[in-house]
N, C-alpha and C positions, 0 to 999 in steps of 0.2 A: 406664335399665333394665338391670339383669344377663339376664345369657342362661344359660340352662340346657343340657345336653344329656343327653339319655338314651342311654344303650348296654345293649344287649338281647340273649339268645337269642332270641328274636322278642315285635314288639311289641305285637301285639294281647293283652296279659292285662290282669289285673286291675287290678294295679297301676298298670300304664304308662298305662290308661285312665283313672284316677283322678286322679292324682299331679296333672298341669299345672292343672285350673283349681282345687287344694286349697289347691297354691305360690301361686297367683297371686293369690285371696285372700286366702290369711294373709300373705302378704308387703306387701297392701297394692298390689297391683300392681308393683311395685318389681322383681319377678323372673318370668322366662316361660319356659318349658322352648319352645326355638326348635329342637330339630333333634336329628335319631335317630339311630342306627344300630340295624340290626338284623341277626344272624346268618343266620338262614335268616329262611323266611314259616310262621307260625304251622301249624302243621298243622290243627287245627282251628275255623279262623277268618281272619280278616282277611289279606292280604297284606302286609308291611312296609309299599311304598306306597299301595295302598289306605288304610291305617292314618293316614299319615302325612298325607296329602288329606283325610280324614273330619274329623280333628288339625289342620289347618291348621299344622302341622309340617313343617320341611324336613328328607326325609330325602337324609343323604349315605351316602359310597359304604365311608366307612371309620372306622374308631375313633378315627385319626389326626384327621381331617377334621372331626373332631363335640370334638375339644379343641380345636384350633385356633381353632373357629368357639362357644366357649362360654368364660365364667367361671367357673362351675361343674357339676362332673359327678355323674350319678346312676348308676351300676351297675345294673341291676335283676336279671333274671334269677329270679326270687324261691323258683321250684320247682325250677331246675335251677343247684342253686349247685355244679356239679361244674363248669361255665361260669366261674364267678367268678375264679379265677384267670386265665383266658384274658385273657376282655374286660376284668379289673383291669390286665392286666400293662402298658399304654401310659398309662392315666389315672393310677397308681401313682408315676409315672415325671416326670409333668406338672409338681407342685407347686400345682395347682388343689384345692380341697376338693371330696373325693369321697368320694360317702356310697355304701357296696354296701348293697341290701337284705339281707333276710333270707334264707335263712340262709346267714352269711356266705363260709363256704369245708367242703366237705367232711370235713373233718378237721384235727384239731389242729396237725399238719404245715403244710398248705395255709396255713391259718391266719398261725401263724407267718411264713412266706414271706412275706407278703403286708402285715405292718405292719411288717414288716423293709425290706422294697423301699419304703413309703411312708416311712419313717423316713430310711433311706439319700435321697430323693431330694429330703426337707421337703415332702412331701404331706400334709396334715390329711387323716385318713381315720377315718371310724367308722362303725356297724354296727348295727341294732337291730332287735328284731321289736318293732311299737308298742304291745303290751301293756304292755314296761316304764314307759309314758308314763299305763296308767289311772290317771284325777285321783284315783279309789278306792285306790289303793296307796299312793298318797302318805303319809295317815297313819299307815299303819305301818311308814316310812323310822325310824331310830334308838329305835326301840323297844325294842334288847335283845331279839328274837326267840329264843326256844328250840327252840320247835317249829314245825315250818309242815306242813299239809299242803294240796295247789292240786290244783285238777281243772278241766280241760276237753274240749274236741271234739277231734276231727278224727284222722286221722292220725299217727303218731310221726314220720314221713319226713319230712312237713314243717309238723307242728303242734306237735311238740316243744318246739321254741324259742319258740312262745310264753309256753310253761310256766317252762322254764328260765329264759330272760331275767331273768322277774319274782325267782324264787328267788334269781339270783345278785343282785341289784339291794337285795335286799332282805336275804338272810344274809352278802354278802360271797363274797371269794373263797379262802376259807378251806378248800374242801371236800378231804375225802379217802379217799374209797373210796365207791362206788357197790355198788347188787344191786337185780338185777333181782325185783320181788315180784308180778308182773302174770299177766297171761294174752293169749296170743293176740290175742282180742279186745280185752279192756281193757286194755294193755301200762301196769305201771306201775313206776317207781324208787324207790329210798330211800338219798338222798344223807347219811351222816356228814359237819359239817363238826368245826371244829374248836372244842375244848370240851366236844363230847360234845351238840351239837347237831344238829339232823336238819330233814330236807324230805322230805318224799312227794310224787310229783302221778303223776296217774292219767289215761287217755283213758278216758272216758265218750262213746259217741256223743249228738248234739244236748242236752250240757250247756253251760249257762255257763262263765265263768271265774270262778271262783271259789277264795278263799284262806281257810281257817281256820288262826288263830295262836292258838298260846302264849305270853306273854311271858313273863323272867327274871322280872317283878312280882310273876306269878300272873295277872294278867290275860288276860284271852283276845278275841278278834276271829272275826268271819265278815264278808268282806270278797268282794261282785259286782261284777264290771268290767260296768258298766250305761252310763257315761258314752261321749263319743264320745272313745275313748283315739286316734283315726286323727289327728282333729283334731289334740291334745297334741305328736302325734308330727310331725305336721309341723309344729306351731309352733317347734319343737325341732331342725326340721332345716333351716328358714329362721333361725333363731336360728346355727345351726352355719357356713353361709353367708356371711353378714354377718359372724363374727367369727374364724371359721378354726380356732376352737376347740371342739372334740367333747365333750359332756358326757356320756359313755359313756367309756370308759378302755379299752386293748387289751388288759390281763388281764385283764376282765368280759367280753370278747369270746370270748377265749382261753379259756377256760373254760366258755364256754356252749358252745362247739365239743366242747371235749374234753369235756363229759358229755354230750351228743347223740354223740359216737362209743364213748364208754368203756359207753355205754348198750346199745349192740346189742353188747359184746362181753359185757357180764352178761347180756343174755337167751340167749345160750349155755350161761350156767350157772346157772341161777335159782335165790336162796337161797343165794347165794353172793358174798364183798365181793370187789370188783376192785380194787386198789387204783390212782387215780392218779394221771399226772406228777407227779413232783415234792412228792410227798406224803410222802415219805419210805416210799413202797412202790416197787414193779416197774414198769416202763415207762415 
């Protein structure tokens, strides 16, 4: 049996709650998340060890301690990825496959750093909100996409990236300039990529996930992530596990960072394109 370990800004969330017996199934029993760490104790719930006893989880005292004592490591953190470089910085270092949740580092910078020090030290590392894994999106992978427009729930701070993921997964990483066309409420983008091709996605409070496309054909799609994408995603990251190889790429990563950042600097100026990295615009 592999051994897992979790490192946390604390462990009682969602995720961390979920995650061990999802592995443990889809792995076939093959792999078990055996032991924690956690930064602080939940503010609103659980104690790390409280957590970790409920979990039948050993938790240890250190970051260090939780590689030492595992084969492969998970990052979690999921709301507070201003964290993720921290608790990346020693599992980064390891050479163990380590998966950071979503969403992956703060900013495009952050970002960078961080598959930079996994590269410098031969860490397999990668990164994903599990949207990109809806069995629903699948068929419209090489389609020749023209236009897309995606909407969902929640939050931009940390519901973004499930929007994004899908877009870059799906148009490529071609994009180059952003504008904010939203509201307040509904905050929503309109990414140019290149070609003269486009994506919109929208927050809508308590909607689906949902994608309507345009293809280069003429054909069109309306496409609801209805399926259990959580699943996909973790068969995808015991799949990652077992073979050290990340089926997400660090410029899809890289990029869903930098439109979640280049995004809150367009809604500073709404109706208006921002052009970025490396797009052959500013910045």
């Amino acid at each position: 049996m592999k051994k897992i370990g979790f490192i946390d800004y604390f462990l009682d969330e969602w995720h961390a709650n979920q995650y061990p017996d999802w592995i443990e199934r889809s792995s076939g029993g093959t792999m078990k998340v055996t032991c924690a760490y956690g930064k602080v104790d939940a503010p609103n719930g659980r104690a790390n060890a409280v957590w970790c006893r409920d979990m039948n989880i050993e938790l240890l005292p250190t970051i260090q301690a939780v590689i030492d004592n595992s084969d492969y490591l998970i990052v979690l953190s999921p709301d507070h990825p201003e964290f993720h470089e921290e608790l990346s910085l020693l599992p980064l270092q390891s050479g163990k496959p380590t998966y950071v949740d979503k969403t992956f580092a703060p900013d495009r910078e952050t970002a960078i750093k961080m598959f930079e020090r996994a590269a410098k030290h031969h860490t397999p590392l990668y990164s994903s909100s599990a949207l990109r894994f809806a069995p629903e999106y699948a068929e419209a992978r090489g389609m020749g996409i023209d236009t897309l427009f995606s909407q969902g729930p929640g939050q931009y701070s940390n519901y973004a990236v499930h929007q994004i993921e899908p877009v870059v997964s799906l148009m490529g990483v071609g994009a180059k300039r952003v504008m904010s066309v939203g509201t307040v409420l509904a905050p929503s983008l309109l990414i140019e990529f290149t070609h003269g091709r486009q994506a919109t996605f929208l927050h809508i409070q308590n909607s689906p996930f949902l994608l309507t496309l345009q293809y280069g054909s003429g054909q069109s799609a309306r496409i609801t992530a209805e399926a259990d994408f959580f699943a996909a995603f973790i068969d995808d990251l015991v799949l990652f596990f077992n073979t050290g190889t990340p089926t997400v790429q660090a410029e899809e990563t890289i990029l869903v960072i930098t439109l979640i950042e280049y995004g809150y600097k367009a809604m500073q100026t709404p109706y208006r394109w921002i052009e970025l990295p490396g797009s052959g615009g500013k910045g």
